[in-house]
C-alpha positions as CSV (number, residue, x, y, z in Angstrom):
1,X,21.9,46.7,-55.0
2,X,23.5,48.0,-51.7
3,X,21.4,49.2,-48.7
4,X,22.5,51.5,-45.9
5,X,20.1,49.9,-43.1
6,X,21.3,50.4,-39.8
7,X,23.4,52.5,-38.2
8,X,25.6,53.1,-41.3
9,X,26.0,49.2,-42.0
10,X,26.1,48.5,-45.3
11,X,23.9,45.2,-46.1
12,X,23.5,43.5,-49.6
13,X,22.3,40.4,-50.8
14,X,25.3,38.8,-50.2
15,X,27.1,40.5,-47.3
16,X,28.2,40.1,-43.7
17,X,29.2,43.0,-41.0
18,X,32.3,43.4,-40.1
19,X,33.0,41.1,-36.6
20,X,34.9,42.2,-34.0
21,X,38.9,41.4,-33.7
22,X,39.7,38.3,-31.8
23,X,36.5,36.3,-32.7
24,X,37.2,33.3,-34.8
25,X,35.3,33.7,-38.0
26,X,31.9,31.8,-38.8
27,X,30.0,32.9,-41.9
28,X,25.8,32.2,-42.4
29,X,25.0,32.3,-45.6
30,X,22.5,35.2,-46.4
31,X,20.1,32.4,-48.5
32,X,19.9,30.9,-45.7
33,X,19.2,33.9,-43.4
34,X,16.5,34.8,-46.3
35,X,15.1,31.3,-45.8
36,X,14.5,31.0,-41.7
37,X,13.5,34.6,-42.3
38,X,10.4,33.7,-44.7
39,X,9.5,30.8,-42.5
40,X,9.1,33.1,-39.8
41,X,7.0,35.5,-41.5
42,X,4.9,32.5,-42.5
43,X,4.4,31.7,-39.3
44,X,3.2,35.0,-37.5
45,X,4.4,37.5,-40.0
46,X,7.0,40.6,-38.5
47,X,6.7,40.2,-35.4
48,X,8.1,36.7,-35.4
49,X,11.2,38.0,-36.6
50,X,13.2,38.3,-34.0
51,X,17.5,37.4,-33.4
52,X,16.1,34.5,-31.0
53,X,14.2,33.1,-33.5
54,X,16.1,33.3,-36.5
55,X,19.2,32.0,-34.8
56,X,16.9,28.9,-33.7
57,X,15.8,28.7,-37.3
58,X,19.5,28.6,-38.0
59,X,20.6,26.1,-35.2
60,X,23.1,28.5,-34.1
61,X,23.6,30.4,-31.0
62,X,22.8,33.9,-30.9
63,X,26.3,35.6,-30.3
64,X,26.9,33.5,-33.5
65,X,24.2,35.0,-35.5
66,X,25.0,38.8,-33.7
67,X,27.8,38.7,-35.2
68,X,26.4,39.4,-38.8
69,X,23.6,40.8,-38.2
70,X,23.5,42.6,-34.8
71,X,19.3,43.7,-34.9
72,X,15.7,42.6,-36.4
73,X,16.8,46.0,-38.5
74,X,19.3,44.2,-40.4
75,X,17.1,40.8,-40.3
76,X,14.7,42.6,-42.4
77,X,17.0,44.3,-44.5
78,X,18.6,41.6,-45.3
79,X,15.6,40.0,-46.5
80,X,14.3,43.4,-48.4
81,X,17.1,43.7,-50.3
82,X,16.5,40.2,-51.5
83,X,13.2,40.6,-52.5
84,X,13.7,44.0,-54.4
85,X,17.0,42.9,-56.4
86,X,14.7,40.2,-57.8
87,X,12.2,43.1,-58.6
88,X,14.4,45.0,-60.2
89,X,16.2,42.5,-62.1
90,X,12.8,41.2,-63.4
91,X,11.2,44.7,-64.2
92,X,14.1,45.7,-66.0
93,X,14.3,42.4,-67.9
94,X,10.4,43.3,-69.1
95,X,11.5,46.7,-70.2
96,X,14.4,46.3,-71.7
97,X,13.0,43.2,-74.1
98,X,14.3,43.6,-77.7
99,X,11.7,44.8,-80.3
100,X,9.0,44.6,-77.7
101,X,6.1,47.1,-77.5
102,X,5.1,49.5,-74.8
103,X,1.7,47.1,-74.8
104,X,3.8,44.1,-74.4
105,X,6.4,45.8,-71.6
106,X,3.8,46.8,-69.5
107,X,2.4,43.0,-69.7
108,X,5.5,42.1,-68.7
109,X,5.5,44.2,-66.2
110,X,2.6,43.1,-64.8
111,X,3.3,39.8,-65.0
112,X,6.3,40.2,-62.4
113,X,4.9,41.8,-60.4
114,X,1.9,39.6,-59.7
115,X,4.3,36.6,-59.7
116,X,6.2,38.3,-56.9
117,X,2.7,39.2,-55.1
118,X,2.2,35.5,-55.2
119,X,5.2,33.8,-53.9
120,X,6.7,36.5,-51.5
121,X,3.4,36.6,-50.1
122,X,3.9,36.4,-46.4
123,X,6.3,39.8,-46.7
124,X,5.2,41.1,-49.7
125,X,2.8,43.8,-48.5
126,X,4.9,44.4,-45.2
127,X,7.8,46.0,-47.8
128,X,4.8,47.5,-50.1
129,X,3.2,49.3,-47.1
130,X,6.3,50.3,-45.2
131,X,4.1,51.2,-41.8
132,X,5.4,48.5,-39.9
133,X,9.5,48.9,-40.8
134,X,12.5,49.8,-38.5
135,X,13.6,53.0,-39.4
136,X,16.5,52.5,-40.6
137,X,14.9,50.2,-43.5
138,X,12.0,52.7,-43.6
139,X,14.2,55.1,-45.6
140,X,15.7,52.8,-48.1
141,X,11.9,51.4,-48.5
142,X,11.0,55.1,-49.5
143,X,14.0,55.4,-52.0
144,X,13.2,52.2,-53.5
145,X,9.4,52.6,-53.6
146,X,9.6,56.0,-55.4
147,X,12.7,54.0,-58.0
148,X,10.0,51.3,-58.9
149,X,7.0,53.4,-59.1
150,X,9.1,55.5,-61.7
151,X,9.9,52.9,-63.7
152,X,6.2,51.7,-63.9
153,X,5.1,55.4,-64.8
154,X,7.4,55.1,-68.1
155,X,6.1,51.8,-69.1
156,X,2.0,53.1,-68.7
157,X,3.3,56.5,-70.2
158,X,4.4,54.6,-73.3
159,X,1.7,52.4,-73.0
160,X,-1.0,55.4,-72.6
161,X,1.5,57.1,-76.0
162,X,0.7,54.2,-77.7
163,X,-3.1,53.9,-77.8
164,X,-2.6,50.9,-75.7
165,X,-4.6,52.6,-72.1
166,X,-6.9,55.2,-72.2
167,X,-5.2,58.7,-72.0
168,X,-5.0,60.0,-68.5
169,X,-2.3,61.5,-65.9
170,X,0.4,58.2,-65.5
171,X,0.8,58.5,-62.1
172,X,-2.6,57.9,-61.6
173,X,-3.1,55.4,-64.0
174,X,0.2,53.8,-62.8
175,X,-1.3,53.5,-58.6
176,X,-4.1,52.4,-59.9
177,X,-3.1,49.0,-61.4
178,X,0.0,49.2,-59.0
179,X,-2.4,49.2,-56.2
180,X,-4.5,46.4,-57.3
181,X,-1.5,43.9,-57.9
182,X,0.2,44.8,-54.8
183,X,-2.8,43.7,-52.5
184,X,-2.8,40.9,-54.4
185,X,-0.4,39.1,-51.8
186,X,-2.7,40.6,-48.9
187,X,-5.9,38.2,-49.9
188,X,-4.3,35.4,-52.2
189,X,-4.6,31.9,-50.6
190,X,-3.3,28.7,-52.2
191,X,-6.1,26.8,-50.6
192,X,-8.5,28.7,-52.9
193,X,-7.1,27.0,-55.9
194,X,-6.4,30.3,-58.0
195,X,-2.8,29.7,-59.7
196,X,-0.9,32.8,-60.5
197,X,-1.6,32.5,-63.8
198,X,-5.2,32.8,-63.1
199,X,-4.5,36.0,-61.6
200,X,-2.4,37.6,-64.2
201,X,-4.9,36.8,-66.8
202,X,-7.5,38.3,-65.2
203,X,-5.3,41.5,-64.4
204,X,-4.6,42.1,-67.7
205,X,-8.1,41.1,-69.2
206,X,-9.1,44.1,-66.4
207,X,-6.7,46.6,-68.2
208,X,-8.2,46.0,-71.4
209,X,-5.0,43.2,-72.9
210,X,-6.8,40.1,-73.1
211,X,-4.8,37.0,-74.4
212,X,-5.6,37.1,-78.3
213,X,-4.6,41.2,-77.8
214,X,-0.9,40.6,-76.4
């Protein structure tokens, strides 16, 4: 997946802009931006994102980190991108499963998304909500948010096709559960002692495909 983010520059998962003539080279991995990224958010969420910070997080300087990535735009770009190649990869693994049913796709589907709820936590709802973005990732965040919610309205047509959910209008059906796993990552806490299995079970008992159904 490639991103337009800020100001025309093209971020991906594995990129870096392009630095300026003269300046001897000196690449940062983009896992390891991902990963001072997180711990920030863990700390005090997207407003502790900052160059500053992240360069500290880095132990480099921040001309060094400017280099390849010149905002807080790009930061979180960088770090969106991440998290919704992993969501795509995973949703389109569940729907694409051989010989699989629309009950068993959408359980899939579900599945993902509440593990991603769970351990992306700190960000998650930040890149569901979309208030609090730059911009510049604001518009791919609406691009990507209608992509996935399409997705997820084929798999709970099918499902609604297939006797598997009450009939009713898709969308509605599909922001519905959507809605409920998403905010998910708002109230979990891992000091509560509810694994993400817990979770998922309980989802899908709440959708009517309890474990002896699937």
């Amino acid at each position: 997946m490639t991103s337009q983010i800020a100001d025309g520059a093209t971020v991906t998962a594995a990129s870096t802009t392009q630095r300026r003539r003269g300046r001897p080279p000196r690449n940062i991995d983009d896992g390891a931006v991902v990963a001072a990224i997180e711990r920030l958010f863990a700390e005090g969420g997207i407003d502790a994102v900052t160059i500053e910070r992240t360069a500290k997080e880095l132990c480099v300087s921040r001309a060094t980190l400017y280099r390849s990535v010149p905002d807080k735009a790009h930061l979180l770009g960088i770090l969106f991108v991440r998290m919704t190649d992993e969501l795509d990869r995973n949703a389109a693994r569940a729907i694409r499963a051989p010989d699989a049913t629309p009950k068993e796709r959408l359980t899939e589907l579900i599945r993902v998304q509440i593990d991603a709820a769970v351990r992306m936590r700190d960000y998650f709802f930040v890149f569901f909500d979309g208030s609090r973005l730059p911009r510049t990732v604001h518009r791919e965040w609406r691009r990507w948010t209608r992509r996935h919610e399409q997705v997820w309205i084929d798999a709970v047509a099918e499902a609604i096709d297939a006797g598997a959910l009450p009939p009713g209008d898709p969308r509605l059906t599909t922001r519905m559960i959507l809605g409920m796993l998403i905010w998910i990552a708002h109230w979990f806490r891992a000091s509560e002692g509810i694994t993400t299995e817990q979770i998922q079970a309980k989802a899908l008992e709440l959708v009517g495909f309890t474990r002896e159904q699937r």
